[in-house]
C-alpha positions in Angstrom: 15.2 3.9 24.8 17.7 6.3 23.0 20.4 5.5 25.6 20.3 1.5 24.3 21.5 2.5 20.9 24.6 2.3 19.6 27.3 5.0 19.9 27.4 5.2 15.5 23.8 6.5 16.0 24.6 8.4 18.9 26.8 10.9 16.9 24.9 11.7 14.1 22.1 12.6 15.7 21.4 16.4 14.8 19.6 17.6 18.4 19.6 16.7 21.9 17.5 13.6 23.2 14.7 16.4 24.0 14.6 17.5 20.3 15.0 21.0 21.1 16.2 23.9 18.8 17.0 27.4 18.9 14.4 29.7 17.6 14.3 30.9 14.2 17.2 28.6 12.9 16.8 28.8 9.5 18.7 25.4 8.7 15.0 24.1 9.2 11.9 24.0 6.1 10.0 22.2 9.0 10.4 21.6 12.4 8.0 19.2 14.2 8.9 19.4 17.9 8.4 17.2 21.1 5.0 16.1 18.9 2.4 13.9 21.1 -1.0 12.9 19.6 -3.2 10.6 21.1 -6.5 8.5 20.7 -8.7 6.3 22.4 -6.5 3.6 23.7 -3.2 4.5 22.2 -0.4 6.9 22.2 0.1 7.3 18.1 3.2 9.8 18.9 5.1 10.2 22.1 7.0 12.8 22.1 8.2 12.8 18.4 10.5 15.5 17.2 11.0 15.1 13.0 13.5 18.5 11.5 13.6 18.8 7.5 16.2 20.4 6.3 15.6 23.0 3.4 16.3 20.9 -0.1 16.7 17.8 1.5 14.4 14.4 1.2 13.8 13.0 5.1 12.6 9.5 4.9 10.3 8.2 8.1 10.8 4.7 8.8 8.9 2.7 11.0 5.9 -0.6 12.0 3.1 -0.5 10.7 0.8 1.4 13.4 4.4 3.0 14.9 2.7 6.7 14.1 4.2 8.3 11.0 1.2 8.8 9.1 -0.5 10.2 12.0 2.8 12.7 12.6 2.1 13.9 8.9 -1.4 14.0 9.6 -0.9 16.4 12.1 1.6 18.5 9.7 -1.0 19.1 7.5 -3.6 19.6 9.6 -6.0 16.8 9.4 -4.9 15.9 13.4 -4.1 18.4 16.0 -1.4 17.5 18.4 -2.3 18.1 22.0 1.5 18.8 23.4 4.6 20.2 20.8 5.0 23.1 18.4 5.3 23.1 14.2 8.2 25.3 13.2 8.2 26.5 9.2 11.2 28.4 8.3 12.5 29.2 12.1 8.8 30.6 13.4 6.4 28.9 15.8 3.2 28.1 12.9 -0.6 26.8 14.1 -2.2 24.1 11.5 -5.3 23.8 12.3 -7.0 22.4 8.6 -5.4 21.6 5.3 -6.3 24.6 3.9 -3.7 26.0 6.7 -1.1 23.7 5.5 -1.4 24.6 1.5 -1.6 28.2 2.6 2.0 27.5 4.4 3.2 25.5 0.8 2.8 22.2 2.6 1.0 19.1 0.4 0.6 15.7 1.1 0.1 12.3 -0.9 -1.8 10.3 1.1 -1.7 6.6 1.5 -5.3 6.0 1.3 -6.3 8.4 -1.3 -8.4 11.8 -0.5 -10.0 11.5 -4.1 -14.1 12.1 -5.3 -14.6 8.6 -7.0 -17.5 10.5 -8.9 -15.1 13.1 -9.9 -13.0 13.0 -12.9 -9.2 13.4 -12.6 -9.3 16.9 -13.1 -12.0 17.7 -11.4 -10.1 15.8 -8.2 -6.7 17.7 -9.2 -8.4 21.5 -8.7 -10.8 20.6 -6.1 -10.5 23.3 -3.6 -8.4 25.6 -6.0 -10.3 25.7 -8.4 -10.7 29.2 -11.3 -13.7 30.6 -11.6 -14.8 33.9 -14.2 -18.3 35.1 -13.4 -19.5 32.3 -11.1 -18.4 29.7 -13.7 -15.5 26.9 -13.5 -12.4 27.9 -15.6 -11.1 24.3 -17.0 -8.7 25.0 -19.9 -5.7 26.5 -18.2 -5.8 24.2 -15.4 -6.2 21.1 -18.0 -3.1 22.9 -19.6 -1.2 23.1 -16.5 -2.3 19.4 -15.7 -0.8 17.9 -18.8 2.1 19.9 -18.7 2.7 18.8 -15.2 2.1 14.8 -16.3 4.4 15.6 -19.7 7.4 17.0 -17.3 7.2 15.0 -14.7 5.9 11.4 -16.5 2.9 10.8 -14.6 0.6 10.0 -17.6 -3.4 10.0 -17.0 -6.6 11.1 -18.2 -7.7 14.2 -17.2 -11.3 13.3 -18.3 -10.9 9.7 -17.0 -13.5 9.0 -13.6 -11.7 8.2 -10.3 -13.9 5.3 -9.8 -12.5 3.8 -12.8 -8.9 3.6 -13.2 -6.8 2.0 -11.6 -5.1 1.9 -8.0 -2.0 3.5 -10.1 -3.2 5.8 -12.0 -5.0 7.3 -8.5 -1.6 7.7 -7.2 -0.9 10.1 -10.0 -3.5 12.0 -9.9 -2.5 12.3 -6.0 0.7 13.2 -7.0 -0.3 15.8 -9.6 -2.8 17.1 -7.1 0.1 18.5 -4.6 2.3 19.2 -7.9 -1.0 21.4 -9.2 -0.6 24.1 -6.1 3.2 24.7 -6.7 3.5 23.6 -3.0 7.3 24.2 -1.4 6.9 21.4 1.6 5.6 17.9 0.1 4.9 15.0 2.5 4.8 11.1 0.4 3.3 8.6 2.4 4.1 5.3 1.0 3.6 6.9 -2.3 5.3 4.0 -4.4 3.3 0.9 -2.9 0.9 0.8 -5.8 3.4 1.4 -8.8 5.1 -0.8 -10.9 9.6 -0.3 -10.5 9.6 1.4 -13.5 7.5 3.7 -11.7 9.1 3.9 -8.9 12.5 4.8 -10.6 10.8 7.8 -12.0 8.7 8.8 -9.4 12.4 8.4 -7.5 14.0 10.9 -10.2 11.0 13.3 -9.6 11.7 13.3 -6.5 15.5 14.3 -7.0 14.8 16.8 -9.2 11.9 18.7 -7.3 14.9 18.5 -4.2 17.2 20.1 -6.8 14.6 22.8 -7.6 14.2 23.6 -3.9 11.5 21.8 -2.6 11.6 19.9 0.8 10.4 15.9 1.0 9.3 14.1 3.9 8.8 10.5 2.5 7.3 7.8 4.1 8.1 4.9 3.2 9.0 0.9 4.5 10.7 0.1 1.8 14.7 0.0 2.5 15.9 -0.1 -1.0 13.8 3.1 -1.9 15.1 5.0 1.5 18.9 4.3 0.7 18.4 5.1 -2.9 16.5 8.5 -2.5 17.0 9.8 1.0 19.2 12.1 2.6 18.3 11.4 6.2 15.8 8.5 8.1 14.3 9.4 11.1 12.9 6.2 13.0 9.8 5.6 15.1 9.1 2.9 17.1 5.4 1.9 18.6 5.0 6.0 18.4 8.5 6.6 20.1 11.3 8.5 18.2 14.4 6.2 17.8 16.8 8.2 16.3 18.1 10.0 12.9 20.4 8.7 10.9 22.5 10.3 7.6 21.9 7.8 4.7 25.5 7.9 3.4 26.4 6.4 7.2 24.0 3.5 7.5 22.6 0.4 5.8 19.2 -1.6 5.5 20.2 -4.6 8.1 21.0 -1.3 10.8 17.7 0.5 9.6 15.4 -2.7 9.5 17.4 -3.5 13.4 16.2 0.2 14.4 12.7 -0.2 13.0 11.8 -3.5 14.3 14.1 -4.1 17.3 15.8 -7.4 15.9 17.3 -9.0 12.9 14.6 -9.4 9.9 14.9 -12.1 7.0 14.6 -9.5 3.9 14.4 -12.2 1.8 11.7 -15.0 1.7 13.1 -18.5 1.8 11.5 -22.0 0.7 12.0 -25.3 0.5 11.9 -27.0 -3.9 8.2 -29.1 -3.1 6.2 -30.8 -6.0 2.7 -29.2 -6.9 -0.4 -31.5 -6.3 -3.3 -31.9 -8.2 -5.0 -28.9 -10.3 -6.9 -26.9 -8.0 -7.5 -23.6 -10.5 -8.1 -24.4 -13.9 -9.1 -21.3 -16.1 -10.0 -22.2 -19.7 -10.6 -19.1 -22.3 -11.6 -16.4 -19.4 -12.4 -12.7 -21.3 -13.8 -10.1 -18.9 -14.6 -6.8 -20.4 -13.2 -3.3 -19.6 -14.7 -0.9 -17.6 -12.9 1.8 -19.5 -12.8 1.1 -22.9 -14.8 -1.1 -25.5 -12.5 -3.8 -26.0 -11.7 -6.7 -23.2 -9.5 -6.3 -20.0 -8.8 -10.1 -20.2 -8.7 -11.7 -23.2 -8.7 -15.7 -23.8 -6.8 -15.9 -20.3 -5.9 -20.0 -19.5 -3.5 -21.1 -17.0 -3.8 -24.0 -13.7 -2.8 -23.4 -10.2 -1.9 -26.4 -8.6 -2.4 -27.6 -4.7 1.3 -27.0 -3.1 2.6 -23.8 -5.3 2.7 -20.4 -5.6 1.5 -19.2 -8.8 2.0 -15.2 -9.6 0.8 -12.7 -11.7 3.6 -10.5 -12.7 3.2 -7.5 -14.7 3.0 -3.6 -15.4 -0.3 -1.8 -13.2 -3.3 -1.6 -15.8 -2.5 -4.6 -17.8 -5.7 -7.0 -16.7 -4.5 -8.1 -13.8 -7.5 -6.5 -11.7 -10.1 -7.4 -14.3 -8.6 -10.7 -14.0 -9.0 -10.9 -10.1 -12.3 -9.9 -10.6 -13.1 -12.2 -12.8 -12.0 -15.2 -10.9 -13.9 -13.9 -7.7 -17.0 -13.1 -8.5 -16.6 -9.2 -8.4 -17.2 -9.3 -12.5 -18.7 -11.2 -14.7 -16.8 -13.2 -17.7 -17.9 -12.6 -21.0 -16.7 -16.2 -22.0 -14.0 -19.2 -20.8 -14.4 -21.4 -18.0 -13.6 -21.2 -14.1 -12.9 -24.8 -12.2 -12.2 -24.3 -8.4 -11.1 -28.1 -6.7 -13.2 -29.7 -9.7 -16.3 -27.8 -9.3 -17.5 -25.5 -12.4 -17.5 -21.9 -10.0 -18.0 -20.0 -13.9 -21.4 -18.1 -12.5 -21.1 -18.9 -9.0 -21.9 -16.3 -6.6 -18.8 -14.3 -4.7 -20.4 -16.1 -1.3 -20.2 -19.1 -3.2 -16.6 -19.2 -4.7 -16.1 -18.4 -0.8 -17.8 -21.6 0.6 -16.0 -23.6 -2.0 -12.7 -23.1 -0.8 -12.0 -19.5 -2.5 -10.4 -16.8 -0.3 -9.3 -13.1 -1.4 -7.0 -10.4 -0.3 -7.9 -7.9 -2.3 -6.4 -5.1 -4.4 -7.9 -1.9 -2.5 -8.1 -2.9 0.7 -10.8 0.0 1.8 -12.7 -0.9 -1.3 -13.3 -4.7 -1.5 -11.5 -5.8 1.9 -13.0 -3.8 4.8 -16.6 -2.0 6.2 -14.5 1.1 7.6 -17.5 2.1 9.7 -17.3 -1.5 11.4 -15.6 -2.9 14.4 -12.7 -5.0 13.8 -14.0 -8.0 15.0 -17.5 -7.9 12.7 -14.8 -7.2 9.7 -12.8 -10.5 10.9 -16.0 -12.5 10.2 -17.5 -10.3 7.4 -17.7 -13.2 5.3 -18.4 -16.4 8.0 -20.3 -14.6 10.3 -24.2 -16.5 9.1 -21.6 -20.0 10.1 -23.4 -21.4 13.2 -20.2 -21.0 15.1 -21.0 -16.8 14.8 -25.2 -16.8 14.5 -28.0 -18.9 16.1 -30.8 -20.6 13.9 -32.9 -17.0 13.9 -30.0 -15.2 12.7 -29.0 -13.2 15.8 -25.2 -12.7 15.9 -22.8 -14.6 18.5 -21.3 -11.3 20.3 -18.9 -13.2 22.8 -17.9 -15.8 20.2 -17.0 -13.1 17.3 -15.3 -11.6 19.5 -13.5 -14.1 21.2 -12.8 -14.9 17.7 -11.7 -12.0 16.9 -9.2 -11.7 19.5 -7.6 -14.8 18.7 -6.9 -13.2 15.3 -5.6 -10.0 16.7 -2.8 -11.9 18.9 -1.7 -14.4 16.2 -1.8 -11.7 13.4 -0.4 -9.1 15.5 -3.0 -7.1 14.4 -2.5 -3.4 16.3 -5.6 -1.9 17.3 -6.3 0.8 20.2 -9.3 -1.0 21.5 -9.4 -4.7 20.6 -11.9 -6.3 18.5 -14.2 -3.0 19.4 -11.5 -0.7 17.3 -13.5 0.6 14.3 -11.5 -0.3 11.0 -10.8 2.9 9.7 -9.2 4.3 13.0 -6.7 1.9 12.3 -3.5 1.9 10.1 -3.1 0.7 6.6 -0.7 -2.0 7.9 -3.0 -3.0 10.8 -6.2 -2.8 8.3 -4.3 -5.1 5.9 -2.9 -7.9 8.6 -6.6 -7.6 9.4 -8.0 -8.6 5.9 -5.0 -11.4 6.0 -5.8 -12.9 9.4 -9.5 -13.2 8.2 -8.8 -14.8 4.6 -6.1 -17.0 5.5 -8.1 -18.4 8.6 -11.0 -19.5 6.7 -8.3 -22.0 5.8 -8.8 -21.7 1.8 -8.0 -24.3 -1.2 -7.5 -21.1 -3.0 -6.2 -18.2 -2.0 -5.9 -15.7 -4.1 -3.7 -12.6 -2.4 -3.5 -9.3 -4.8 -0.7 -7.2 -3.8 -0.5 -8.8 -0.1 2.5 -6.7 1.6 1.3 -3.1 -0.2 1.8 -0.7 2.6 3.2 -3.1 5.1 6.5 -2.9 6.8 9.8 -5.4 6.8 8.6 -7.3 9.7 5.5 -8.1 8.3 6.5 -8.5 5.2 8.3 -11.2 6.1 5.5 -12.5 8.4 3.5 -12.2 5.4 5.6 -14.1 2.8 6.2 -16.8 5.8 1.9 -16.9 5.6 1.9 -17.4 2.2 4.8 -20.3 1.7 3.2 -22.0 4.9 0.0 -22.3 3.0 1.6 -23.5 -0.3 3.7 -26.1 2.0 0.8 -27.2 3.5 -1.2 -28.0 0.1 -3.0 -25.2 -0.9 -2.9 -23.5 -3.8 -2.1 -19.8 -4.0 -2.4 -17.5 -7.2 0.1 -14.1 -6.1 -0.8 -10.9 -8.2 2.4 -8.5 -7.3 4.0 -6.0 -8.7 7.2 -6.2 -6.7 9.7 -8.0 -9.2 11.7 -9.1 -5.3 8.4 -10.5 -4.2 7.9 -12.1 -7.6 11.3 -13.7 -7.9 11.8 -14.7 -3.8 7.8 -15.9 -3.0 6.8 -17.5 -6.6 7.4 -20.8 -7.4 6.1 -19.9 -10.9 5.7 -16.5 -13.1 2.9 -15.5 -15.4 3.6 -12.3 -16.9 0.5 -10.5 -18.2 0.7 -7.9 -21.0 -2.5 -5.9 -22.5 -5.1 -8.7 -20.8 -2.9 -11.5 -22.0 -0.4 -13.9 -20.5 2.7 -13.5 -22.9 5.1 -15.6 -20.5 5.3 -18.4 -18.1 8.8 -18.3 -16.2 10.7 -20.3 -13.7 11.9 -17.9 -11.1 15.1 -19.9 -10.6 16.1 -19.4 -14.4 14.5 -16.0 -15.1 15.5 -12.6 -14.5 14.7 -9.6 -13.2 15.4 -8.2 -16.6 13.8 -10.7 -19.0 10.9 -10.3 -16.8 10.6 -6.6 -17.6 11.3 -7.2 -21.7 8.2 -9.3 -21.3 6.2 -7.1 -18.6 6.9 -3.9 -21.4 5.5 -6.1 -24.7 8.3 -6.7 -26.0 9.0 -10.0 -26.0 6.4 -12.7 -25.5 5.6 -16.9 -25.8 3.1 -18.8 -26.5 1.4 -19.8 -23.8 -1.3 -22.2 -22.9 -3.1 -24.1 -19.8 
């Protein structure tokens, strides 16, 4: 495959086409050589070779399912490769368990978070390095070190907050402060900016330059071109588990990199046709839902339509009532007061299986939370929420087998849904992209008046992203109604045909993409400027 690239690539690739390096050359921080890994059904990395320089930030680029997070899975020990060799510093190293890879300075933010919901945030920060004076935990210095670490480095939280209550944003700190916590020298980001807001990003982008300045090495996942050119040194590209090639930043652009990653052209920026909105097919009238964190409401006196034949989105800042919101309108919380009409019928105290009968469908915030059974195949997860429909169970209740999965099949090739094993591929063997074409396939199938999609393309790759925003128009252009919650302003701007900007549990804005903004979208997103606004 390396021979069919261009010649530009050609030269500025680093090492020979077998990835091999002299011993002990100490140009290296880490040195993952001629890497294979496989599992049931699927090579996840053929004979991957990834060199980080010392100081520098390596982006890895690459599908959904193309093997990166299982190559950094095997750097810090959670996989073990069964052909190649780990270099650190020049020498040959063995990385059997985490503990292996924090012992060698390496840390890792994971995509799908490695955190105790039960826990607090500190208690998840020190968690396997934690002090102890006579048999007792030692808190104070490490709540010191915690805050000084969110002060320096703007990743506000609280310490004492519970996992299982804050939001998907305020995890992703705490997964951040975790590697930050053990002073680590190597530190891996997997797609550590798909849950923040872009003010966010910015700073978590000027973290990341400074903790390169202070010495530390980056390997940063990420499918997000604008964040790779901004931040990154060097790519490195995979392919369906194949190394593609390494290319200096300074030398190459996003229509070459999205060309490597996917093999072909990609449309970056979602296109539509003007269409006039239908009749009201969400009306919410005076919706408050309360706050699992604090005594006063999440949402507060929330009303706003969505009609059949637009996009309607939910722009603003992580933690502002956007989940609580979500929540609200399906089911997953109760309102305190207001009204919820779905195609004309009151849904207010309607069950979640009952907004779903009525025309309701979901993609939800956390994926591995509210969108999958991890421990289930992928064709029972496909029909998690049809599967009592006569097509999928007999009169006595006994499932349909062939028909789910013959079902489910059908899904996995029109989705291109990447799984090792078919329908019979447990969920949580497969990768966040694959998981989340896999809650899409199954929402957008059940062929909703509403559909309701909460951060849709988190984790997901150009290709799909743009399969995903094609999804989305195609059901707006074909007269259903769909309400967006994003927290991409590019996704906002390119997908919406209208914006409602929530601030502190209220909608202070309703925009017109075509005469908005990035900017004025922000004044609004940051409280400080805001309408009146009404259903």
């Amino acid at each position: 495959m390396i021979h069919s690239l261009p010649a530009f690539f050609l030269t500025i690739r680093k090492y020979n086409v077998e990835g091999k390096q002299v011993a002990g050359n100490s140009e290296y921080a880490i040195e993952m050589l001629n890497i294979t890994k496989r599992f049931p059904g699927i090579i996840a990395n053929d004979n991957v070779t990834v060199q980080l320089k010392k100081g520098e930030i390596h982006a890895l680029l690459g599908e959904n399912g193309a093997g990166k997070s299982t190559l950094m899975s095997v750097l810090f020990g959670l996989y073990q490769a069964e052909e190649g060799i780990i270099k650190k510093d020049g020498v040959e190293v063995k990385i059997n368990n985490p503990n292996d890879a924090n012992d060698l300075g390496i840390g890792m933010v994971h995509q799908h978070f490695k955190l105790v919901q039960c826990f607090t945030v500190l208690d998840n920060i020190i968690l396997g390095d934690e002090t102890t004076k006579y048999g007792f935990l030692q808190k104070d210095e490490a709540r010191k070190k915690i805050l000084a670490l969110s002060d320096k480095y703007g990743l506000k939280v609280d310490p004492d907050a519970k996992i299982e209550d804050i939001t998907v944003g305020m995890q992703q700190r705490t997964e951040i402060l975790k590697m930050l916590y053990r002073d680590n020298e190597i530190l891996i980001f997997d797609e550590p900016t798909a849950v923040l807001t872009p003010a966010e990003i910015d700073e978590l982008m000027e973290i990341m330059r400074n903790l390169s300045k202070e010495g530390k090495s980056i390997l940063f996942i990420s499918h997000k071109l604008a964040e790779i050119m901004a931040v990154a040194d060097r790519c490195s590209v995979l392919r369906r588990g194949k190394y593609i090639g390494t290319v200096n930043i300074a030398d190459t652009n996003q229509d070459e990199l999205s060309r490597m990653m996917v093999g072909r052209d990609v449309q970056l920026v979602a296109t539509k046709e003007d269409k006039e909105p239908g009749d009201v097919i969400l009306h919410v009238e005076n919706m408050t839902v309360p706050s699992k964190l604090h005594h006063n409401n999440a949402v507060k006196n929330v009303s706003f339509d969505v009609r059949a034949g637009e996009i309607v989105c939910i722009a603003g800042i992580d933690g502002n009532g956007q989940t609580e919101l979500v929540y609200g309108l399906s089911g997953l919380e109760n309102c305190t007061s207001g009204k919820i009409t779905l195609s004309g019928k009151d849904i207010t105290h309607a069950s979640i299986r009952e907004r779903s009968t009525s025309g309701m469908s979901h993609i939800p915030e956390d994926r591995h939370k509210h969108g999958l059974v991890l421990d289930y195949s992928l064709a029972y997860n496909l029909v998690l929420q049809r599967y009592f429909e006569p097509q999928f169970s007999t009169k006595a209740g006994f499932l349909k087998k062939a028909e789910i999965n013959k079902y489910a099949e059908k899904l996995i090739e029109q989705y291109d849904i990447r799984s090792g094993q078919g329908a019979s591929t447990i969920a949580r063997s497969m990768s966040g992209g694959n998981q989340q074409k896999a809650i899409i396939a199954r929402e957008i199938d059940k062929n909703p008046n509403l559909l309701i999609a909460v951060q849709p393309t988190r984790g997901l790759d150009v290709g799909a992203i743009e399969y995903i925003h094609k999804q989305l128009i195609k059901q707006r252009d074909e007269g259903h109604a769909v309400l967006l919650v994003s927290l991409e302003l590019e996704e906002v701007m390119s997908v919406s045909d209208r914006i409602l900007v929530m601030y502190e549990g209220e909608i202070v804005g309703e925009f017109d993409p075509k005469k908005t903004t990035p900017e004025e979208l922000g004044l609004y997103m940051a409280g400080a400027k805001r309408q009146e606004v009404g259903a």
